[in-house]
C-alpha positions as CSV (number, residue, x, y, z in Angstrom):
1,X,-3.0,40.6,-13.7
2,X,-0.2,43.6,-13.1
3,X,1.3,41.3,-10.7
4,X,3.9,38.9,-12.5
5,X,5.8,35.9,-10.9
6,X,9.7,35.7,-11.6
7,X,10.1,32.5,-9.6
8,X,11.1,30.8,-12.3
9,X,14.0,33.0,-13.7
10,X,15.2,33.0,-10.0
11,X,15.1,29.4,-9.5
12,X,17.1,29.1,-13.2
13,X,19.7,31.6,-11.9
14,X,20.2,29.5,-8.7
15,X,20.4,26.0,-10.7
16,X,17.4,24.9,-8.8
17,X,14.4,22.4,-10.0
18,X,11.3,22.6,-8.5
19,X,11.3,19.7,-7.0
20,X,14.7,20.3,-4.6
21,X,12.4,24.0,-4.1
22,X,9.8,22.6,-2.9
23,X,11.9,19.9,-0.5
24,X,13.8,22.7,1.1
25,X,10.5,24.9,1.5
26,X,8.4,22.4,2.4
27,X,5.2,23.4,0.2
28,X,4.1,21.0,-2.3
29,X,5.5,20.6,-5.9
30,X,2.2,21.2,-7.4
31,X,1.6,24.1,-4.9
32,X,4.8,25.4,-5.8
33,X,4.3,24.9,-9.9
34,X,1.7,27.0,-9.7
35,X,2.7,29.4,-8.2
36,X,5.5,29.6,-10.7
37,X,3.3,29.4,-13.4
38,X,1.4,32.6,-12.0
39,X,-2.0,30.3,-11.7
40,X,-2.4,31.7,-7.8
41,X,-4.1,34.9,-6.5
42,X,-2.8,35.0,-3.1
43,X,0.9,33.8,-1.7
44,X,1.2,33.2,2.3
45,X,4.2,35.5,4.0
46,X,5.5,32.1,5.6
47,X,6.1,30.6,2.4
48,X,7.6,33.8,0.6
49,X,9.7,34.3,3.6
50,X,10.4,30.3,2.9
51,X,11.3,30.6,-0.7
52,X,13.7,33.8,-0.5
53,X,15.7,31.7,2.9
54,X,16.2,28.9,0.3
55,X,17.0,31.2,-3.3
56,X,18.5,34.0,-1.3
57,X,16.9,36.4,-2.7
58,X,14.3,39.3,-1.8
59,X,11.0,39.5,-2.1
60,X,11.1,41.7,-5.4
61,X,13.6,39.6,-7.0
62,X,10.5,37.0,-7.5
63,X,6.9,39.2,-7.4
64,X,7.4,41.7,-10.2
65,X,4.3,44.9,-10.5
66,X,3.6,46.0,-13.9
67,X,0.8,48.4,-14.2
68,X,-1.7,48.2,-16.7
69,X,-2.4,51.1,-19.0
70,X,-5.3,53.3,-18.6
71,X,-8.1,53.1,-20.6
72,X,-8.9,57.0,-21.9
């Protein structure tokens, strides 16, 4: 997938666990685990706007595009 989730290097830089994340946010740990863990396709606008309020960050700090070579 050429979309890769940082959440967890942000969430390392901030000293935050996943559980005080997901208390602040207010989306479930598990919801929240897998999103960190990349196991999601799709992320709501409400709860990225959520999780960069809380880490302080932007958007691209956390959602990361990394294209995938062409096949010749």
């Amino acid at each position: 997938m050429p979309i890769i989730m940082r959440l967890d290097r942000v969430m390392a830089d901030r000293k935050m666990s996943l559980k005080e994340l997901s208390e602040r946010v207010g989306v479930a740990n598990v919801n929240l685990s897998k999103l960190k863990t990349g196991k999601v396709s799709a992320i709501r606008f409400s709860t990225l706007e959520a999780i960069c309020d809380v880490l302080d960050c932007q958007p691209g700090d956390i959602l990361e595009f990394r294209r995938e070579p062409k096949e010749s």
